[in-house]
N, C-alpha and C positions, 0 to 999 in steps of 0.2 A: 351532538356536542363536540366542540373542536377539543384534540387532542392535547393534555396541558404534560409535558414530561418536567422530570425534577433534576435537566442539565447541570443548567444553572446554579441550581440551589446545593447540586454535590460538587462542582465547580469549585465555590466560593466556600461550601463546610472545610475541602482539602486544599484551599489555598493557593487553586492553580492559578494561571493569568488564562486568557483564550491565547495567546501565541504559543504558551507550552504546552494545550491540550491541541492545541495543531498539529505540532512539532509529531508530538508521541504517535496522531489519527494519520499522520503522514497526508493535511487538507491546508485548504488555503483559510485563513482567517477569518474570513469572512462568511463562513459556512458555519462554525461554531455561535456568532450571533442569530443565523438567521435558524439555527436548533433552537437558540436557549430562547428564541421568541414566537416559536412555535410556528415559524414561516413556512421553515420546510423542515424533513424530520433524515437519520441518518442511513443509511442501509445496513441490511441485517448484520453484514462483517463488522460495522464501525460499532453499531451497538452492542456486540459482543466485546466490545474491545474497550468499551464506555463500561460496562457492567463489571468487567475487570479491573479496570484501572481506578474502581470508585469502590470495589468491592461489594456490590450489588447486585438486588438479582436482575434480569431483565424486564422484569413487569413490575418492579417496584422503579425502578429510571424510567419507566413509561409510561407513570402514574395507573398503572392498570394495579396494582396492589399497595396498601400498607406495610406490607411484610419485606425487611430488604433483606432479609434470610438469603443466601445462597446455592441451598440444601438442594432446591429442586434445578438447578441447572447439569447441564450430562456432563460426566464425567469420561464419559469412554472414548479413546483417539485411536486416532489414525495413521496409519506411518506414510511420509510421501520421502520421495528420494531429494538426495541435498546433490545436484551434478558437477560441481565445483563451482569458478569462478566467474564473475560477474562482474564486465567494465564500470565501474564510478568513474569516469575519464575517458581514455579514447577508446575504441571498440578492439576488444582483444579476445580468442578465439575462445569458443567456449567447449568445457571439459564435460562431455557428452556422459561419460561411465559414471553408473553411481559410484560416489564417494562413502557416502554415510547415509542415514536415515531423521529425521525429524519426523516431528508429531503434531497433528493440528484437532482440533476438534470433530469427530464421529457427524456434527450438527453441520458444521463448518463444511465437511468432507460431501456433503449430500450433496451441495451448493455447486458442483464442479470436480475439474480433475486440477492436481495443484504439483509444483514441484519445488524444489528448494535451491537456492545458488547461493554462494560467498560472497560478498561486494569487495571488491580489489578499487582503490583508488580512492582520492579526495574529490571529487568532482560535486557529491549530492551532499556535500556538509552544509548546512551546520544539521540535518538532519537525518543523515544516513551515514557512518562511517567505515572505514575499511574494518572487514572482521565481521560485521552485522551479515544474517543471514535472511535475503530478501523471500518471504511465499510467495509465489506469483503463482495465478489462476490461470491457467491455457484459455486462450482466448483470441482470434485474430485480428479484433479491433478493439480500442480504447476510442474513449471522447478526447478533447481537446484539454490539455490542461492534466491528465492522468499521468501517472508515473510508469512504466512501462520498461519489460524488457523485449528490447527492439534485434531481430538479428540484421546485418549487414553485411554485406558482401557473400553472401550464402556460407561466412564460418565463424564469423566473427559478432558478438551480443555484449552489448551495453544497456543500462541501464539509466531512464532520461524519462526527467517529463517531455514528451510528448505532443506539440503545436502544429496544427496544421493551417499552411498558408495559403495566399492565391499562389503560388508558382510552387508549391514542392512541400514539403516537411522539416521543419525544426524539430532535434533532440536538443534538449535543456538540461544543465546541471541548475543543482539548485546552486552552487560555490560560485558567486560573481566573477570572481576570478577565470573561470573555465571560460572560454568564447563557444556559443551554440553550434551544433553541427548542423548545416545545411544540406539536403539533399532536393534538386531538382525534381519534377513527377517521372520527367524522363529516367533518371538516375534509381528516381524508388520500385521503375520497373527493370532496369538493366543491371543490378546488382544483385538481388533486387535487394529490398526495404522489405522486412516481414514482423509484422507485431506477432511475440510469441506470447504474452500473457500481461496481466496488467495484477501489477504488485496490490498486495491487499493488507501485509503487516510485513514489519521488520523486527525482527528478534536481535538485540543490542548483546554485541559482544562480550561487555564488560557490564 
């Protein structure tokens, strides 16, 4: 029997649109219809982040229970280090020494090694803003289309969706205003171009 979850149905109980449960999932719009029609379903990080933001539990959004109690989700975290700052705009050098510590989920924590940075810039507005504290998963590649902190020039890390072309690599802000940064394949090796993790939640400043 095909999977039927209750997106949608907690969707529309709290009044979201699908563009501002984008916004929040940090996905393209079009990935929220193809949930709420049971096309295709979310990865375990988003669904933890769906179960939160509806205040549910995980098998009750998955239709695997009646029960939307939240009692049995774990409670127990993990500290990963916040290392400063992180370009929303042009690539500026990034602050290696722990600063401080953040806390991500024990469940969360098994999934990978994770680390914390500051977003410096307007570049990934209207969805990311300066002050927000990006988790990014270590990882040295992302798909097409992912949010990513990218380093460049071997000192310097911005934070960019992530396009790859026939001749080289697009970083994207999401702020139309920002023009993409192009890097040749030649360039992504003579710099180099290094994917250091691909963002999985942003933690709002305010």
């Amino acid at each position: 029997m095909k999977q039927k979850t209750r997106i949608k149905e907690l969707r529309l109980k709290h009044g979201y649109t699908q563009k501002q449960m984008a916004d929040y999932l940090i996905v393209d719009k079009s990935r929220i219809s193809k949930w709420e029609n049971d096309i295709t379903y979310p990865s375990h990080d988003l669904i933890e982040k769906l179960a939160n933001l509806f205040n549910v539990s995980v098998d009750y959004l998955l239709g695997y229970s009646e029960n939307p109690n939240r009692d049995t989700l774990p409670t127990a975290t993990v500290k990963i280090p916040l290392l400063g700052n992180i370009a929303a705009g042009q690539p500026i050098e990034a602050i290696e020494n722990v600063e401080d510590y953040v806390y991500i989920s024990e469940d969360m924590a098994r999934r990978g090694t994770y680390f914390a940075l500051k977003v410096k810039g307007n570049s990934m507005e209207p969805r990311i803003y300066e002050g927000d504290i990006a988790i990014i998963r270590h990882q040295s590649t992302v798909n097409g289309g992912e949010i990513a902190a990218v380093k460049v020039n071997g000192d310097d890390v911005t934070l960019k969706k992530v396009e790859f072309v026939k001749d080289g690599v697009k970083l994207i802000g999401l702020n139309p205003s920002f023009t993409p940064l192009f890097y040749t394949t030649a360039e992504c090796v003579q710099k180099p171009l290094t994917i250091l993790g691909k963002l999985v939640e942003i933690r709002s400043a305010f």
